[in-house]
KOLDRENBA-397798 format. One record per residue (C-alpha): residue in one letter; y, z negated, x negated. Coordinates in nm, 3 decimals, padded with zeros to 5 digits. Each point is the difference from the previous one (the first is absolute). Example, Ala and Ser with C-alpha at 12.3 -4.5 7.8 and 13.67 -1.06 7.14 Angstrom:
REM KOLDRENBA-397798
  aa    north       up     east
   a  -00.450  -00.780  -01.230
   s   00.344   00.066  -00.137
END
This chain:
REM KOLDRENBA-397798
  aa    north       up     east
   x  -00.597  -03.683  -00.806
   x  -00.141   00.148  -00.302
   x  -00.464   00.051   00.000
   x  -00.183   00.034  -00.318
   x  -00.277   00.192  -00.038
   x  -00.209   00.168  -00.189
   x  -00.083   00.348  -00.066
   x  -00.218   00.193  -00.251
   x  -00.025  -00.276  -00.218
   x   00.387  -00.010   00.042
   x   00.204  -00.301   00.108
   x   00.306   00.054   00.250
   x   00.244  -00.126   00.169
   x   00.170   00.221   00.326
   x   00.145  -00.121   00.335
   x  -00.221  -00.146   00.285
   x  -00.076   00.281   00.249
   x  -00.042   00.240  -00.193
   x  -00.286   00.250   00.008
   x  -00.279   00.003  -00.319
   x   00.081   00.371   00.010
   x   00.397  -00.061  -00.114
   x  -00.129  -00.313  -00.207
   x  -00.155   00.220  -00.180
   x   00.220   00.255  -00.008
   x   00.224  -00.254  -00.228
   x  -00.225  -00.005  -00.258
   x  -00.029   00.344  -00.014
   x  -00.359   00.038   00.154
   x  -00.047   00.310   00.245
   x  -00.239  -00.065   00.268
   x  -00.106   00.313   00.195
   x   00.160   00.053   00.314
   x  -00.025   00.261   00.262
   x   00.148  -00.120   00.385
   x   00.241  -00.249  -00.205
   x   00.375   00.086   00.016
   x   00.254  -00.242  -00.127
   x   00.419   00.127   00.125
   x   00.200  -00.301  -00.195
   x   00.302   00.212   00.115
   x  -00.081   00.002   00.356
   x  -00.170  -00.313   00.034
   x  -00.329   00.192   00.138
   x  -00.351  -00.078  -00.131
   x  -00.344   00.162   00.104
   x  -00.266  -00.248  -00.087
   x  -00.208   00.051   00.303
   x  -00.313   00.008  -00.274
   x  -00.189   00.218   00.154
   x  -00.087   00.192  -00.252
   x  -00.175  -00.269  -00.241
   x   00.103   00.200  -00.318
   x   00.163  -00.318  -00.158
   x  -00.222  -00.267   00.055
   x  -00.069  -00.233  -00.312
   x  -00.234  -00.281  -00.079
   x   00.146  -00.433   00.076
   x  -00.205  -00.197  -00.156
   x  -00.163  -00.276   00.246
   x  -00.010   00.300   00.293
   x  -00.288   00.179   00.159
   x   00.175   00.279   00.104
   x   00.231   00.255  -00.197
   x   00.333  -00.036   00.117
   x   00.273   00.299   00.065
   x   00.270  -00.092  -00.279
   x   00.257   00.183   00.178
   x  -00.021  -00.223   00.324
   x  -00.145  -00.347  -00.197
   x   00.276  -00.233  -00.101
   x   00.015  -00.204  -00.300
   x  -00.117  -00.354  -00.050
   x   00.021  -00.263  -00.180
   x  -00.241  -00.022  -00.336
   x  -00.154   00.328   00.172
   x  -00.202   00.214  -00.263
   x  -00.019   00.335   00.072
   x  -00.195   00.331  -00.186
   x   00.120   00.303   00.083
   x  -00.201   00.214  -00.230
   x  -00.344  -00.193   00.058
   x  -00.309   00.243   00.035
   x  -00.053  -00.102   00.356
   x   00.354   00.045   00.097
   x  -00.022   00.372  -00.149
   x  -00.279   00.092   00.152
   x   00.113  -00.123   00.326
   x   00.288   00.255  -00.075
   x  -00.212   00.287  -00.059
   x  -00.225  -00.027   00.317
   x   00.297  -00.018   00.168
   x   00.149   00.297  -00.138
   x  -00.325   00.154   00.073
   x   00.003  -00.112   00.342
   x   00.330   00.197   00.019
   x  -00.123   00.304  -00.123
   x  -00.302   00.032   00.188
   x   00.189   00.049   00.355
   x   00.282   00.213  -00.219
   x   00.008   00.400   00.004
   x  -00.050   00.125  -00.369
   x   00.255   00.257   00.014
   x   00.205  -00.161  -00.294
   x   00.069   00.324  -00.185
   x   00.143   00.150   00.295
   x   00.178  -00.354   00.134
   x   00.373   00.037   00.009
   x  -00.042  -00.385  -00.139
   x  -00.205   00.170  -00.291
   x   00.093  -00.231  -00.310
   x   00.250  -00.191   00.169
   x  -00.221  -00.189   00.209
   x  -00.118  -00.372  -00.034
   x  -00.309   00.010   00.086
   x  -00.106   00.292  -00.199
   x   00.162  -00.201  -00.315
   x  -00.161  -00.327   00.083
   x  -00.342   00.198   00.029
   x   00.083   00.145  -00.372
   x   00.091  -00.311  -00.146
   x  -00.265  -00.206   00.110
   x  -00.279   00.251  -00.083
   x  -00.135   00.128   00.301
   x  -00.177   00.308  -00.078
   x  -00.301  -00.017   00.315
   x   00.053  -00.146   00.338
   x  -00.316  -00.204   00.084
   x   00.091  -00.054   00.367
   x  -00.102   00.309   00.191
   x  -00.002   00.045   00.388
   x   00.225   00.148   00.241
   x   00.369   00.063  -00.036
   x   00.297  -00.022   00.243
   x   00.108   00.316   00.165
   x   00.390  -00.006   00.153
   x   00.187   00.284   00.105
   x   00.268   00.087  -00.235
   x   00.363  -00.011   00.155
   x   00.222   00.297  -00.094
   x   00.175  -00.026   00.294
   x   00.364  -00.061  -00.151
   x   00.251   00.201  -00.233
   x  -00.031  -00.288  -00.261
   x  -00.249  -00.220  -00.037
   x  -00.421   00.092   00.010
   x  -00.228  -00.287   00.129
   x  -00.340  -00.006  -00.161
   x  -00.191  -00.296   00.117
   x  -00.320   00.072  -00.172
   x   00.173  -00.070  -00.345
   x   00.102  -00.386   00.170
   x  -00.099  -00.285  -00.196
   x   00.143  -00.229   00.268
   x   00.220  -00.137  -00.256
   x   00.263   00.005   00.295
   x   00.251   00.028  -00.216
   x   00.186   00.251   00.204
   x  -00.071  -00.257   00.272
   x   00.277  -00.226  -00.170
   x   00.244   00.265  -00.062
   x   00.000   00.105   00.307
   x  -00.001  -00.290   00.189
   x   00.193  -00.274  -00.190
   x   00.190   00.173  -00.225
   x   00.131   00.309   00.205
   x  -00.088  -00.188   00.314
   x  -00.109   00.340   00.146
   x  -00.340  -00.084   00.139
   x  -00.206   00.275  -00.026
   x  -00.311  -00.080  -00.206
   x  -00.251  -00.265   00.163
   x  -00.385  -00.068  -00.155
   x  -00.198   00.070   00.230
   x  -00.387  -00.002   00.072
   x  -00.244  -00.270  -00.149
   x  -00.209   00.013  -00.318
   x  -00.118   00.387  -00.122
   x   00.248   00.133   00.312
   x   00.274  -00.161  -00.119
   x   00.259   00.268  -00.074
   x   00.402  -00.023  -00.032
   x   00.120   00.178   00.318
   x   00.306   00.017   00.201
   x   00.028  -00.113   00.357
   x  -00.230   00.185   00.242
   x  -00.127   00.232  -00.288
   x   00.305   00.214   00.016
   x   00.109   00.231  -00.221
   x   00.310  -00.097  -00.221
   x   00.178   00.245   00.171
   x   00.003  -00.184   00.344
   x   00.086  -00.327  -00.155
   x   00.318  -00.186  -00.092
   x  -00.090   00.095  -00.336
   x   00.311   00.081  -00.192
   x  -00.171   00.166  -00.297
   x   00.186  -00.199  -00.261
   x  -00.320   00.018  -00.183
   x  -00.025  -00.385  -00.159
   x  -00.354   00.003   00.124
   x  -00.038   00.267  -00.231
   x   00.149  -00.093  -00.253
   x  -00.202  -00.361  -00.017
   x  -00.349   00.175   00.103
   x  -00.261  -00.064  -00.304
   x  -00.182   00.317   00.135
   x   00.038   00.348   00.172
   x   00.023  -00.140   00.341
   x   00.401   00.068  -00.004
   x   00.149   00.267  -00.148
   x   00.262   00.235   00.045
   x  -00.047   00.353   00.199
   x  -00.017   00.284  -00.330
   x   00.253   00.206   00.004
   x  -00.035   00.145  -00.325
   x  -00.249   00.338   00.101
   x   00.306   00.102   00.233
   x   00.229  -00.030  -00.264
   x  -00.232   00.219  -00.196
   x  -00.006   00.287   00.218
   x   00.381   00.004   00.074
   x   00.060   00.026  -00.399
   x  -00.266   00.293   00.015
   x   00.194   00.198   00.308
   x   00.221   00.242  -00.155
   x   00.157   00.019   00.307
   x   00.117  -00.381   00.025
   x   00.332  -00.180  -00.186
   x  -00.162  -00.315  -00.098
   x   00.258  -00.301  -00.075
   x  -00.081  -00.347  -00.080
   x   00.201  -00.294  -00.034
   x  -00.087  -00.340  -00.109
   x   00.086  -00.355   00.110
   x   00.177  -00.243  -00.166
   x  -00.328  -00.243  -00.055
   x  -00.211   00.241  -00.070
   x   00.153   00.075  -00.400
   x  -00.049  -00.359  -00.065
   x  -00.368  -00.044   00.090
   x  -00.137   00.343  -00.081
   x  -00.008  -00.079  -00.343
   x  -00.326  -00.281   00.082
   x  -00.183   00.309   00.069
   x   00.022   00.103  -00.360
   x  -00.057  -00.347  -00.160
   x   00.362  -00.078  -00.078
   x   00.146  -00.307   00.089
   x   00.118  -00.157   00.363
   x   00.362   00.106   00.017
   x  -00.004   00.313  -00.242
   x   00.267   00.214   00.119
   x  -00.138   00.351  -00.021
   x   00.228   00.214   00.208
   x   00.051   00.294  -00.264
   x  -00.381   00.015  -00.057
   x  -00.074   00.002   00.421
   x   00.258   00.267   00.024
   x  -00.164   00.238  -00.312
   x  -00.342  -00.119   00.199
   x   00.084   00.174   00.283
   x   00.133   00.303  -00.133
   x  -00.344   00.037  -00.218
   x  -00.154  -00.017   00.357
   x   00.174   00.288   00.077
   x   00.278  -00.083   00.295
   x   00.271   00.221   00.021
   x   00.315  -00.283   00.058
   x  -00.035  -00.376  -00.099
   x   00.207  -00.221   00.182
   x   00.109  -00.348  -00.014
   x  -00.028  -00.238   00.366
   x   00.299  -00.200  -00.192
   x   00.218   00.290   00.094
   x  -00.068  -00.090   00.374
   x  -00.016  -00.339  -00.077
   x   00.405   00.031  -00.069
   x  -00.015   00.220   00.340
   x  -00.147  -00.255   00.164
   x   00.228  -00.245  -00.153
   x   00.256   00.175   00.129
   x  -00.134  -00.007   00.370
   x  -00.071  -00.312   00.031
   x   00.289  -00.171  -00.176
   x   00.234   00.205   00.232
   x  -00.197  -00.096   00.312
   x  -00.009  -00.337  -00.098
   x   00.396   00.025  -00.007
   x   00.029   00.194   00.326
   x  -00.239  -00.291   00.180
   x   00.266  -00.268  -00.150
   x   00.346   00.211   00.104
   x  -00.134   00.050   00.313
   x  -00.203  -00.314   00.136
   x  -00.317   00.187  -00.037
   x  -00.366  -00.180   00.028
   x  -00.039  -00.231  -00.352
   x  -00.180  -00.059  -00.172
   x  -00.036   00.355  -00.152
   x  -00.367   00.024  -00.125
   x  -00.125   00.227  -00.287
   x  -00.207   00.238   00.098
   x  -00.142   00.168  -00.309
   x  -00.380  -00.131  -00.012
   x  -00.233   00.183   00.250
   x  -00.215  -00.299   00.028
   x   00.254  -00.224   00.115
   x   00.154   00.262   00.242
   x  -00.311  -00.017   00.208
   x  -00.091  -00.413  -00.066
   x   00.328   00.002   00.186
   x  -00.087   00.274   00.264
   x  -00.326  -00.153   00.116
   x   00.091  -00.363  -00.010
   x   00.374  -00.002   00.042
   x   00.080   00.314   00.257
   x   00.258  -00.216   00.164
   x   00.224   00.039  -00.353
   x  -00.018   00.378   00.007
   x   00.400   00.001  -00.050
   x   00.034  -00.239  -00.308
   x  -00.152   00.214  -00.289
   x   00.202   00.250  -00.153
   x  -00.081   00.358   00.120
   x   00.024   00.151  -00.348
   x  -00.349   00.180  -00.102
   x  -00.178  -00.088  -00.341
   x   00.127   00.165  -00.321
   x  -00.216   00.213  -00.018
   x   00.008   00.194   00.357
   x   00.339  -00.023  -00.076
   x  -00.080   00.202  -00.290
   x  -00.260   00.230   00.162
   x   00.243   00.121   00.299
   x   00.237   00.088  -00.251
   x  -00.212   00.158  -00.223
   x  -00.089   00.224   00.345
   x   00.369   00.063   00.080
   x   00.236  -00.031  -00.295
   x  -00.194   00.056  -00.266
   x  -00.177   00.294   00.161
   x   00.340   00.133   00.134
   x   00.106  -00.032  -00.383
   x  -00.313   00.208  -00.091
   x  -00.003   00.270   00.258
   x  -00.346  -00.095   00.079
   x  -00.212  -00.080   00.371
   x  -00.030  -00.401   00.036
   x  -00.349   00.123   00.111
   x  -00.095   00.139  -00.333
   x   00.082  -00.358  -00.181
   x  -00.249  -00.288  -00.051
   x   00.180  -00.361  -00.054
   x  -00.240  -00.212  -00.229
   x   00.072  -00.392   00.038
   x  -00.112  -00.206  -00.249
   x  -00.016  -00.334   00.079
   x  -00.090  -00.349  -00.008
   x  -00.093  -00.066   00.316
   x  -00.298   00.114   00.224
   x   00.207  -00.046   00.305
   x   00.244   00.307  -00.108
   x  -00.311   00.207   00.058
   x   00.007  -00.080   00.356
   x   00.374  -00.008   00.048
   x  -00.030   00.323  -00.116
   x  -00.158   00.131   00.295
   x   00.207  -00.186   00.261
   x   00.174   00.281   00.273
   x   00.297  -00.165  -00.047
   x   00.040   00.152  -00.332
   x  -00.058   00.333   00.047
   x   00.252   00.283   00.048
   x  -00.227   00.152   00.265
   x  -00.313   00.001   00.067
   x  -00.094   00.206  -00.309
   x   00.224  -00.159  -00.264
   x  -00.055  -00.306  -00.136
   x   00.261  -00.161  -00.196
   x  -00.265  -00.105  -00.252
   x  -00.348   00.181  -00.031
   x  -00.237  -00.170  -00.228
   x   00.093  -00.386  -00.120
   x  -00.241  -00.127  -00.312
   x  -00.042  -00.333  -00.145
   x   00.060  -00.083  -00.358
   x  -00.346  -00.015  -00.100
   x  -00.059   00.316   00.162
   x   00.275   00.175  -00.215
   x  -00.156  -00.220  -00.269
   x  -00.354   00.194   00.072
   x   00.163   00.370  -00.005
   x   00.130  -00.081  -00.328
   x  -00.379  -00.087  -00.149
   x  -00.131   00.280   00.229
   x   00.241   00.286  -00.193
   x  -00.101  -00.192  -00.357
   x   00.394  -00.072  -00.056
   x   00.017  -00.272  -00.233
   x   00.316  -00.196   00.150
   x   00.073  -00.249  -00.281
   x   00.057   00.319  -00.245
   x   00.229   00.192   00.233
   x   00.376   00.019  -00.067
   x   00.224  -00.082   00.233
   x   00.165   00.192   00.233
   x   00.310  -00.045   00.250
   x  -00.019   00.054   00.392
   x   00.112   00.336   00.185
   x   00.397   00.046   00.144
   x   00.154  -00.081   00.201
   x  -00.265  -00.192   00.195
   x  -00.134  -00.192  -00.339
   x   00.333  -00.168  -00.056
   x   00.037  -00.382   00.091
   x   00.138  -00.334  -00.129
   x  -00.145  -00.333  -00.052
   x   00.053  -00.109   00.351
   x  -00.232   00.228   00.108
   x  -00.228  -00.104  -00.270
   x  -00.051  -00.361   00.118
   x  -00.111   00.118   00.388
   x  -00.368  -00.009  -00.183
   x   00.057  -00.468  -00.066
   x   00.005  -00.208   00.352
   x   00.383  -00.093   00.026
   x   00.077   00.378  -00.237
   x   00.098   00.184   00.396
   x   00.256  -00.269   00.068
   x   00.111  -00.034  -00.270
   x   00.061   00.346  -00.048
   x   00.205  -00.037   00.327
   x   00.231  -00.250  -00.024
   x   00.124   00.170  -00.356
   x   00.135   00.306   00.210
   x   00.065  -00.253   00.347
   x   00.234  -00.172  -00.261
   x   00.226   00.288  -00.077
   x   00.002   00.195   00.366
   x   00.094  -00.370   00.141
   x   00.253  -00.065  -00.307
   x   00.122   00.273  -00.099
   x  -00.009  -00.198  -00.379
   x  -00.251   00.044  -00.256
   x  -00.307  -00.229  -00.051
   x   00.026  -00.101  -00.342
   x  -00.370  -00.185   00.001
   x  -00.235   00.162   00.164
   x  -00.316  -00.213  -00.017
   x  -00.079  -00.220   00.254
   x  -00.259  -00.235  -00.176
   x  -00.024  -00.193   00.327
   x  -00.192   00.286   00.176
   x  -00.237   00.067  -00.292
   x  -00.361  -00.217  -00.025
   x  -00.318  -00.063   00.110
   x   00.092  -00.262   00.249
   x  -00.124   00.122   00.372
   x   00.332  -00.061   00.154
   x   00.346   00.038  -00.200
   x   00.333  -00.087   00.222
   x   00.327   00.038  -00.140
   x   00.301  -00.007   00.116
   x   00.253   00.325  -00.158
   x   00.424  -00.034   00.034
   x   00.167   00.311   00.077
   x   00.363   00.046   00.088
   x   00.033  -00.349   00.160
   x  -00.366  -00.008   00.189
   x  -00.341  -00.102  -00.114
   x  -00.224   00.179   00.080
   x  -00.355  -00.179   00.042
   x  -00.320   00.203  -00.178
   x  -00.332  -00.048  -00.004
   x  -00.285   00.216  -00.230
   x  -00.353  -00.064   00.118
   x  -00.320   00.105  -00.150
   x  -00.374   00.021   00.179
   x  -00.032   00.023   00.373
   x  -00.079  -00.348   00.076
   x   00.349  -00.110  -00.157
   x   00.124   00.272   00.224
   x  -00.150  -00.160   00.351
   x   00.133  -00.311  -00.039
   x   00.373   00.166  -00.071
   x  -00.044   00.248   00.292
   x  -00.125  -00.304   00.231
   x   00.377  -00.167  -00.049
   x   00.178   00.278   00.054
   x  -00.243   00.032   00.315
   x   00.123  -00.330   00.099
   x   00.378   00.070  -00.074
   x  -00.022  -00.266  -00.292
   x   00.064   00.266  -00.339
   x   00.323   00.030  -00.088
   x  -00.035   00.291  -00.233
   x   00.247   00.276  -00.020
   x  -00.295   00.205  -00.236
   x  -00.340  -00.008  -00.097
   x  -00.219   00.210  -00.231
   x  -00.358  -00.048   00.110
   x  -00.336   00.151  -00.232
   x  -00.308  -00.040   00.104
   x  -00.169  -00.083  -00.357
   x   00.020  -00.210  -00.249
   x   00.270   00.072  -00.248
   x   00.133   00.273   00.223
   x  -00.146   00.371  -00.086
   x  -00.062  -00.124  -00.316
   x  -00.315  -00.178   00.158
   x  -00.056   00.254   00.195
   x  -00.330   00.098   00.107
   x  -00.082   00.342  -00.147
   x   00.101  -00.137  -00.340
   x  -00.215  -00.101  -00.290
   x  -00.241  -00.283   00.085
   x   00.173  -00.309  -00.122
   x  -00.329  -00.201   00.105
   x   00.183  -00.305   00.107
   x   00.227  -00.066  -00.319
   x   00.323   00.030   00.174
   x   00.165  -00.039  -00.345
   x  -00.071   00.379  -00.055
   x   00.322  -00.010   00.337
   x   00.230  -00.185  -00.203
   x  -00.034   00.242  -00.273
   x   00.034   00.311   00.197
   x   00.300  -00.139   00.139
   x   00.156  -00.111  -00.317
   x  -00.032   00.392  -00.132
   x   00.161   00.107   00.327
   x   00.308  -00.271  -00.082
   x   00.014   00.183  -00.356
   x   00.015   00.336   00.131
   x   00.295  -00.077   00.204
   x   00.200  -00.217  -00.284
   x  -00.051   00.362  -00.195
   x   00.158   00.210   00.265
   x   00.321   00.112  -00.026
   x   00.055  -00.007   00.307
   x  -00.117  -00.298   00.217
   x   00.115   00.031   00.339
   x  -00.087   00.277   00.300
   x   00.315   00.102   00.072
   x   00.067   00.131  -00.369
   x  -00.268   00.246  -00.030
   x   00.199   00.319  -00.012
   x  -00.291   00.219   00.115
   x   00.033  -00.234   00.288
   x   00.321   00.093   00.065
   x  -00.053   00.350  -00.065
   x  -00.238  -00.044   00.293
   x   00.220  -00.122   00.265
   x   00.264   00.209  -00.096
   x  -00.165   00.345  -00.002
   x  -00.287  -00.081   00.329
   x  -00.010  -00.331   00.140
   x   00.366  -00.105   00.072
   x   00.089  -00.341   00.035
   x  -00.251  -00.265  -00.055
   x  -00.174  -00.096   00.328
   x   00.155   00.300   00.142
   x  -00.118   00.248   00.253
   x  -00.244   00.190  -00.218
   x  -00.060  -00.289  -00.255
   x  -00.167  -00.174   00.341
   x  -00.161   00.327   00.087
   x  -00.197   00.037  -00.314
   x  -00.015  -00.372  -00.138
   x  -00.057  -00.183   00.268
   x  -00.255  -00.113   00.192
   x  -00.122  -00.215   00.347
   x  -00.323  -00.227   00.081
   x  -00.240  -00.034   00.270
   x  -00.172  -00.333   00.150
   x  -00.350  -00.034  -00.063
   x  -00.289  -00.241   00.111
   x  -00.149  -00.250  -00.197
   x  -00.350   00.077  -00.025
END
């Protein structure tokens, strides 16, 4: 049932239910919002109102009313830009800032945070509300993610990512008027939680209360050692999202310009993760097989996404057996750039620093798991940075990015093929698999190798994939709450799956939470991903198992895919944990 209304002076028609905030929204009028956040694609709203930003004037009502969290009635008149509405809005803002540190210059949020633009655009200059101010301890306590609850607005944003849409639990309000803080349970640092450091709660904070661990002053003083190798490789998201940082548009594919970026910046071998994406192609296509030939536990689970490695290790430690034991591209990349590469170079593994620069916050944190190490002093990856931290080095050295030529990759460990390219779009990793799966299984040459039905938005994609006589039952899921309620069939012996590629954020890495703040337009997803589909059409090469550096590999140092040393150096294992 349609409602009309009407607002500024402007008649309208919109569906009952609907929210005065998205009525609006129709007609093109912007109503301030801070603790608001609307996920069409997901199907997750946060209009808990508490932060009063939006509220608006209905004529016949005493009271102002939250637009975000008032629905629509009939012959309802609304103003939205009245004075008393917009002053409401300011002492609100005010009311904000007055229990808010003023350490914007130095913020890591500085200029990309919403409550610092809200306070520009609606004039605040002086904070009339003066008294005391909360004081939290700040929580540094993990490799990935730094907790600063005196910057909380108690939007509780994070609250919803956490809790609905990654179904991870960690973030409660707690407390009662001025003590009410964000916390997690028992006041525990993230680093004794369930957390899994995906990093949505950063990426959908409005402040400085969430943000990733910097990296970048390490990076700094390993370029300034004379004495270190510094090599850097990139992700496959990261070239489509970079560009934001520079004011170009969502989906701007500026791999030649990241590569010349980074040489500027002054590292002495720039890599590609797609190389090991192939590798890891090649691992986990060929396990997949061996599980299949030789009744092995199925389904085989992807295991690329840090974040959803340990959702599954604290909540699913019974299901140890079913993901794939293949490590992420890029400690794939990093032991080899420790042992073959260094080998190739006549150089100590010790002397070489591996850069990763990627999309994700939880990488940082992978990054300093024990099980990938090569002894206790040799990490196969020693510094991981997000995309807008690369973004920052670039303004820090003055580089301007959109007038830089492009540049190709390093060899042999730059070379890759559009399969590899994909691994960045939820669906890309599986994809990517069953194009080589085909051909080992076959023998015969895959002709088409898109597989439209794994590609989308949608939570949950199933297909089902004939090869040589069998069908073989797939399923691509994206965000960790999809994930649960996958890993609770197979719990209950109802999945029939034979494999599954499982990210833990929206859109895959694309989404990812050290990327560019997409501030809950999940359109700016489709668009990396659609950049990431036109890379790979480009590529001459489109499957793993072509990529002759690839081969090169296996032929002069690894051996035989999912061999003895291949499992040695690309392989990994994982480790029950508790809940809390």
């Amino acid at each position: 049932m349609d409602i009309q209304l009407t607002i500024n002076d402007i008649s309208l028609t919109v569906p009952e239910g609907m929210s005065i905030l998205d009525a609006a929204r129709t007609i093109n009028i912007d109503i301030p919002t801070l603790c608001y956040l609307k996920l069409n694609e997901m199907h997750y709203n946060n209009n808990i109102a508490s932060c009063r930003v939006c509220v608006v004037e209905i004529e016949g009502r005493r009271n102002l009313a939250s637009s975000c969290s008032t629905p629509v009635a009939s012959g309802m008149v609304v103003k939205t830009d009245s004075l008393r509405a917009i002053q409401a809005r300011r002492a609100m803002v005010e009311l904000l800032l007055s229990d808010h540190p003023k350490s914007c210059l130095t913020c890591a949020k500085n200029q990309d945070c919403d409550l610092q633009s809200l306070a520009s655009e609606l004039g605040v200059r002086h904070i009339s509300y003066e008294g005391e101010e909360s004081e939290f301890e700040i929580d540094r306590s993990s490799s990935s993610i730094v907790r600063d609850p005196n910057k909380c607005i108690r939007c509780r944003r994070c609250e919803t990512m956490c809790n609905e849409v990654q179904t991870v639990g960690v973030y409660s309000a707690v407390g009662r008027g001025f003590e009410t803080v964000v916390k997690t349970a028992f006041d525990l640092p993230l680093s004794q939680t369930a957390c899994t450091f995906c990093g949505q709660c950063i990426a959908v904070c409005p402040t400085g209360a969430l943000t990733e661990l910097d990296q970048v002053d390490k990076v700094w003083k390993a370029l300034n050692d004379p004495n270190q190798f510094v090599v850097v490789q990139t992700a496959p998201a990261v070239r489509v999202a970079l560009g934001e940082e520079f004011d170009l548009e969502p989906g701007t594919i500026v791999t030649g310009k990241m590569v010349a970026a980074l040489r500027r910046l002054g590292f002495d071998r720039v890599f590609d993760t797609d190389f090991a994406a192939d590798l890891t192609i090649m691992e986990e296509a060929t396990e997949l097989v061996h599980r299949i030939k030789h009744g092995g536990r199925l389904p085989l689970l992807t295991s690329c996404c840090p974040a959803w490695v340990k959702f599954f290790e604290h909540q699913f430690p019974d299901l140890l057996d079913i993901p794939s034991t293949c490590k992420s591209p890029h400690e794939m990349l990093g032991v080899l750039i420790k042992s073959y590469y260094a080998r190739t170079l006549g150089i100590d593994p010790k002397t070489i620093t591996v850069v990763s620069v990627m999309p994700c916050v939880a990488k940082k944190y992978e990054a300093a798991r024990p099980e990938l190490a090569q002894g206790a002093e040799t990490a196969d990856v020693d510094i991981v940075i997000t995309t807008r931290e690369l973004a920052r080095m670039v303004r820090e050295a003055s580089i301007h990015f959109d007038h830089l030529k492009d540049q190709e990759f390093d060899h042999p460990l730059g070379e890759s093929t559009g399969a590899s390219v994909i691994f960045g779009a939820t669906g890309g990793v599986l994809e990517a698999a069953l194009r080589t799966a085909y051909e080992v299984i076959t023998g015969e040459t895959l002709e088409k190798v898109e597989f439209e039905v794994l590609r989308g938005m949608d939570g949950l994609k199933e297909a089902v994939i004939p090869i040589a006589g069998r069908d073989y039952r797939a399923a691509v899921i994206h965000g960790l709450g999809n994930a649960r309620k996958v890993l609770e069939k197979i719990q209950a012996g109802e999945s029939n799956y034979d494999v599954i590629e499982i990210m833990a954020c929206p859109g895959g890495c694309i989404g990812g939470g050290g990327q560019p703040y997409h501030h809950g337009n999940l359109d700016i997803l489709t668009d990396r991903a659609g950049a990431l589909y036109r890379e790979d059409r480009n590529k001459p090469l489109r499957k793993s198992h072509e990529n002759p550096a690839i081969i090169g590999l296996y032929k002069d140092f690894l051996g035989e895919p999912y061999g003895e040393r291949a499992h040695k150096l690309l392989h990994t294992s994982y480790v029950g944990r508790k809940k809390i």
